[in-house]
C-alpha positions in Angstrom: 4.3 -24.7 26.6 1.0 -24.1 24.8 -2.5 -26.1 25.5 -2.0 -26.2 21.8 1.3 -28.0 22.2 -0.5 -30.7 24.8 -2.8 -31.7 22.1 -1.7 -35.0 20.2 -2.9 -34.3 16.7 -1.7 -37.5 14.7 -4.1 -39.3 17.8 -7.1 -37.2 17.1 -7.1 -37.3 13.3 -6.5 -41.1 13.4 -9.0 -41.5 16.2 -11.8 -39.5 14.5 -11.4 -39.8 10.7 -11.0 -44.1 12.1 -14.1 -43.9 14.4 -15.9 -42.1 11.2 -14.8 -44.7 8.5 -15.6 -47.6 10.8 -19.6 -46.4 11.6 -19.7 -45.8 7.6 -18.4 -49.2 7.2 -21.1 -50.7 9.6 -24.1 -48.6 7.7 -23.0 -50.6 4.4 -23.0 -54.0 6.4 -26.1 -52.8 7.7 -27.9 -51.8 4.3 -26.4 -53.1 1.4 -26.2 -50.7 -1.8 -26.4 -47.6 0.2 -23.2 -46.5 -1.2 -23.8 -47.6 -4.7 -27.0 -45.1 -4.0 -24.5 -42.2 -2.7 -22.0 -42.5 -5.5 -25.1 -42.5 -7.9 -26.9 -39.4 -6.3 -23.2 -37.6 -6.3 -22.8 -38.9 -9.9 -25.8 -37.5 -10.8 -25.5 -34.1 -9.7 -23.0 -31.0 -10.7 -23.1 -29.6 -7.3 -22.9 -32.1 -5.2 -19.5 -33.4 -6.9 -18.6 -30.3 -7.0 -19.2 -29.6 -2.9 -18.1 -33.6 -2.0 -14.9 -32.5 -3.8 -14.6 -28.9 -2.0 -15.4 -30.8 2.0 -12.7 -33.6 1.1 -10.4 -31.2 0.0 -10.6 -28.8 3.0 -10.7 -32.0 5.5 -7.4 -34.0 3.5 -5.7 -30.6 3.9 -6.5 -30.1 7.6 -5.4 -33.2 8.2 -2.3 -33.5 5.8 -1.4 -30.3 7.4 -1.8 -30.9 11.2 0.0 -34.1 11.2 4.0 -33.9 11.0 6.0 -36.5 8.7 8.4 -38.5 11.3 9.7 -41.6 9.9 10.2 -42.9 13.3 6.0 -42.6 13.8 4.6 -44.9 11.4 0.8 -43.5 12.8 2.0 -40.0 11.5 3.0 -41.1 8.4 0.1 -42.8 7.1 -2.1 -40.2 9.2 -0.8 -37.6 6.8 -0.5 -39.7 3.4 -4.1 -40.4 3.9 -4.6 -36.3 4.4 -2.5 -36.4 1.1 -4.7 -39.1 -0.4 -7.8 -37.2 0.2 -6.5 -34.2 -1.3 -5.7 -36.0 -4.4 -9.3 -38.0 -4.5 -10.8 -34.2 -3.9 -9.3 -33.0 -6.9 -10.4 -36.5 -9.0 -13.9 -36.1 -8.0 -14.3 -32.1 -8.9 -12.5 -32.6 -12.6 -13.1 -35.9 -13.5 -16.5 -37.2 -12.1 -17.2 -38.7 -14.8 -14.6 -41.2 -15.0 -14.4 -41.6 -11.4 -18.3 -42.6 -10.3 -18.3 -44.6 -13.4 -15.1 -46.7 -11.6 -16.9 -47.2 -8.6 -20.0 -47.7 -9.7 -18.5 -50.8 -11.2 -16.5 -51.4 -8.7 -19.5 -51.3 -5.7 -21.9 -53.5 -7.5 -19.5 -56.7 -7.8 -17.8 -55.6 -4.7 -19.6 -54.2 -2.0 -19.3 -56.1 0.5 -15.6 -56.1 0.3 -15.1 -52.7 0.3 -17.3 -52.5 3.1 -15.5 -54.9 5.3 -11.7 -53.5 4.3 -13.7 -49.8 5.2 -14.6 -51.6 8.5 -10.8 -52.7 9.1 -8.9 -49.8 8.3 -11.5 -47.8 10.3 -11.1 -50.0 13.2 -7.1 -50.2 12.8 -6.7 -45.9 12.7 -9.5 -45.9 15.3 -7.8 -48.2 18.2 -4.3 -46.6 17.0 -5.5 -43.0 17.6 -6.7 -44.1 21.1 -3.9 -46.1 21.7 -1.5 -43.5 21.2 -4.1 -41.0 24.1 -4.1 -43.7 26.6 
């Protein structure tokens, strides 16, 4: 056996991606509209949708890759369909930015608070899960 083999990848990815989505989640609480400002910076610019698509592409795969599908592990599973997920929001953002800022643009200025506090659940749900499953 491997130190490789002792490490508990579905734990990690849900513990970190979690612990990252829940702080992002508590920076919206914090200051209102600073995502509305992100989206419209990222909307505005050719290279940064192009390198926001490129990071969430190589992360989703990472992620979709080191986590096995085992239907008796429900933290695997949705570990790597949210790998998939990213993989397939990647791919949105780098060919059609347009459409896609434009939806949450609309979507962030009606709904921000929302967002921020289902951000704030899931983060906290894969976060405790991913620790959880260490301890």
């Amino acid at each position: 056996m491997t130190e490789f083999d002792l490490i508990d990848a579905t734990a990690w990815s849900a513990m970190l991606l979690g612990g990252f989505t829940l702080f992002a989640a508590i920076g919206a609480l914090r200051k209102p509209g600073v995502w509305q400002t992100m989206v419209q910076e990222v909307e505005a610019s050719p290279t940064l949708q192009l390198l926001c698509g490129l990071v969430e592409l190589m992360l989703g795969t990472g992620i979709y890759l080191a986590n096995p599908w085992l239907p008796a592990d429900i933290l695997t599973c949705i570990v790597k369909a949210l790998g998939g997920l990213m993989m397939i929001e990647a791919l949105a953002v780098t060919g059609f930015s347009d459409i896609y800022f434009h939806f949450w643009l609309r979507n962030l200025a009606s709904m921000h608070r929302i967002w921020a506090i289902a951000t704030l659940i899931g983060g906290l749900g894969l976060t405790v899960a991913g620790f959880t499953r260490l301890g």
